[in-house]
C-alpha positions in Angstrom: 96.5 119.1 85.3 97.1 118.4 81.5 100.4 117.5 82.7 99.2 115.2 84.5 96.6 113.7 82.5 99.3 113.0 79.8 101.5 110.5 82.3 97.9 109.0 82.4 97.7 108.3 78.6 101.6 107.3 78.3 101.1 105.4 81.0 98.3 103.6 80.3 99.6 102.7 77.0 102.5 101.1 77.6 101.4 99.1 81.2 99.4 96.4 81.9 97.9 96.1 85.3 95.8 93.5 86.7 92.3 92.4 85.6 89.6 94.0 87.1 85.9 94.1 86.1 84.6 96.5 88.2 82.6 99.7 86.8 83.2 102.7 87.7 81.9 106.5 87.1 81.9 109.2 88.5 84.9 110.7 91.2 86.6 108.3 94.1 88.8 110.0 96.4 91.6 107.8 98.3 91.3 108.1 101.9 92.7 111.7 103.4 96.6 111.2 104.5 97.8 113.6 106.9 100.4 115.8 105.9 102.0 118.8 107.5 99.7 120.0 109.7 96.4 119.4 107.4 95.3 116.0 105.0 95.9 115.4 101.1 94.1 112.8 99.3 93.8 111.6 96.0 90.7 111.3 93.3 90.5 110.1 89.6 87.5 110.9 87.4 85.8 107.6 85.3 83.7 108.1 82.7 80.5 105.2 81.9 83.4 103.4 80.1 85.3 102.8 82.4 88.0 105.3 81.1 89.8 107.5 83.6 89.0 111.6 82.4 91.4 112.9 84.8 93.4 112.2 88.3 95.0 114.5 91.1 96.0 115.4 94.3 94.2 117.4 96.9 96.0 119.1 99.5 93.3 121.3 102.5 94.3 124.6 103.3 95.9 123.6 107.1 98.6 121.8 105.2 99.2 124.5 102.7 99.5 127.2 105.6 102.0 124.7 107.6 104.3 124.1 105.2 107.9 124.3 106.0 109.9 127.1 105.3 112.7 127.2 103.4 116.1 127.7 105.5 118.6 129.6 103.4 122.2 127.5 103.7 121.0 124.3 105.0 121.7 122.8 101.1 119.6 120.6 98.9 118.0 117.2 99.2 114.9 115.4 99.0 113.4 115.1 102.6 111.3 112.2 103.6 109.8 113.8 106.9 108.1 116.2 104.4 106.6 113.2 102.1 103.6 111.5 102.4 102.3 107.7 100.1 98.8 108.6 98.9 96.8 105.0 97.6 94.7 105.2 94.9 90.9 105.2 95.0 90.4 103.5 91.4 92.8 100.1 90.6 91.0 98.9 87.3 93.2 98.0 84.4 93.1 101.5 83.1 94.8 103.1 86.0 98.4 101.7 85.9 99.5 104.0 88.9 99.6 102.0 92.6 100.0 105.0 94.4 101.3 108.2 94.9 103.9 110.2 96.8 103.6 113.6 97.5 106.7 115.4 98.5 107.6 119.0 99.9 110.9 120.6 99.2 111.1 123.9 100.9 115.2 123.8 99.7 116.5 123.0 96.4 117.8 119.6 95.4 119.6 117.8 92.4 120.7 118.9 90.2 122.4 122.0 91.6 121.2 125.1 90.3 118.0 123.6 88.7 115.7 123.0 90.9 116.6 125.3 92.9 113.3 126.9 94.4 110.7 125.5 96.8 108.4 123.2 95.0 106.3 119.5 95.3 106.9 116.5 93.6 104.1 114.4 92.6 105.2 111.0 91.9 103.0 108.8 90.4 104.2 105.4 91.2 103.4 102.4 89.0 105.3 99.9 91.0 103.7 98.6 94.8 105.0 100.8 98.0 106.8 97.1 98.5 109.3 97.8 95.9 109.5 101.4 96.1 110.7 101.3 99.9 113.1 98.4 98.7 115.1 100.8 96.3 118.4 101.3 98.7 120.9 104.3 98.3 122.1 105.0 94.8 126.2 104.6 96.8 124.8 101.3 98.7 123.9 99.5 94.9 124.3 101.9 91.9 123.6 98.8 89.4 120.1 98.5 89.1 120.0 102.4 89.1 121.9 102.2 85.6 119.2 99.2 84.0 117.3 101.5 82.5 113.7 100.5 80.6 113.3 99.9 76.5 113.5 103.3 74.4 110.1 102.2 73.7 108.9 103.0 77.5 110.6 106.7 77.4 109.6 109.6 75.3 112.1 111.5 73.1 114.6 113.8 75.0 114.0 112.1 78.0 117.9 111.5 79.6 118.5 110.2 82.6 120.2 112.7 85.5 123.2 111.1 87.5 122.9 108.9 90.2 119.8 108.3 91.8 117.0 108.6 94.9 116.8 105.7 98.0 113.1 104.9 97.7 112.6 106.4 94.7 115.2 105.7 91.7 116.7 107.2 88.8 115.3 110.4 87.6 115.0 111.3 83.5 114.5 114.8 82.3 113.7 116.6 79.5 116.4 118.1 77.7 113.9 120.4 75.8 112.5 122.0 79.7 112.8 125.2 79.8 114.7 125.2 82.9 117.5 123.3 81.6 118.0 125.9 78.5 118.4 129.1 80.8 115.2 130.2 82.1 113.9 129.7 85.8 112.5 126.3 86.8 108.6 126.6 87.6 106.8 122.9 86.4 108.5 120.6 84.8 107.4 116.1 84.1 109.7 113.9 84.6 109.9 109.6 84.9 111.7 107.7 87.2 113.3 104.0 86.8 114.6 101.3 88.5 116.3 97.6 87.5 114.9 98.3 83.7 111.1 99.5 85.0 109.5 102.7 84.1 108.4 103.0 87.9 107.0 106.7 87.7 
């Protein structure tokens, strides 16, 4: 979670959303999505301010049981049958994110040899699910892949990795993570970009 609640303070420093009086306190949860065989859903925790405290994904024990399996040889790749958008329950103008996708990998993916055990991603997205779905394949149009956002918009070490995701965009990593220095890959918090935008 602190993990998470840091892209929340970057986030919210460097992105302006729309206006939006509303008060909130207490917890919102999105309405449940259905993934694998089970739901997930989203929540975000305001305080009397108005100031988010914290913000998550929920994932129900039928999903967790159901997930699929990894399948030794069949190679790596993000899979969008195992991926799920998640809205928001909160949209004030301290919660830059517009939604969030939630993705399985039961094989590794990019780059090879990294990433290479069954994990989630938790992307959250601060552009619509419009423009996400618009991003084509990195070989259809690599050019907007390679506008990347202001220094200002990416912390230090941040790099970006070759290439680039269809629906998703380009990914940056941390040249400091420990799985990029030799160790084994557990967690890791990366960004994503797309024509100059910080996107997640």
């Amino acid at each position: 979670m602190k993990r998470i609640l840091l892209a929340l303070t970057v986030a919210t420093s460097l992105i302006a959303c729309e206006k939006n009086d509303k008060h909130y306190a207490g917890t919102f949860k999105s309405p449940p999505a259905k993934f694998q065989h089970g739901k997930s859903w989203s929540w975000i925790e305001m305080d009397d301010e108005n100031k988010p405290v914290k913000i998550g994904i929920s994932i129900d024990d039928e999903a967790m049981t159901s997930l699929q399996a990894p399948e030794p040889g069949h190679g790596w790749g993000h899979q969008h049958n195992n991926s799920v958008s998640i809205k928001i329950p909160v949209r004030s103008s301290e919660v830059p994110f517009q939604h969030i996708m939630l993705d399985w990998n039961p094989n590794d993916h990019e780059p090879a040899g990294i990433f290479d055990q069954p994990h989630f991603d938790f992307h959250f997205y601060t552009s619509s699910e419009a423009e996400r779905l618009a991003i084509p394949a990195y070989e259809a149009d690599s050019v907007k892949f390679k506008i990347y956002p202001a220094p200002a918009y990416m912390p230090n070490f941040y790099v970006p990795t070759p290439g680039g995701i269809p629906q998703m965009g380009a990914h940056w990593v941390d040249v400091t993570s420990p799985e990029l220095n030799g160790q084994s890959f557990t967690q890791t918090f990366i960004y994503g970009s797309y024509n100059g935008q910080l996107n997640f």
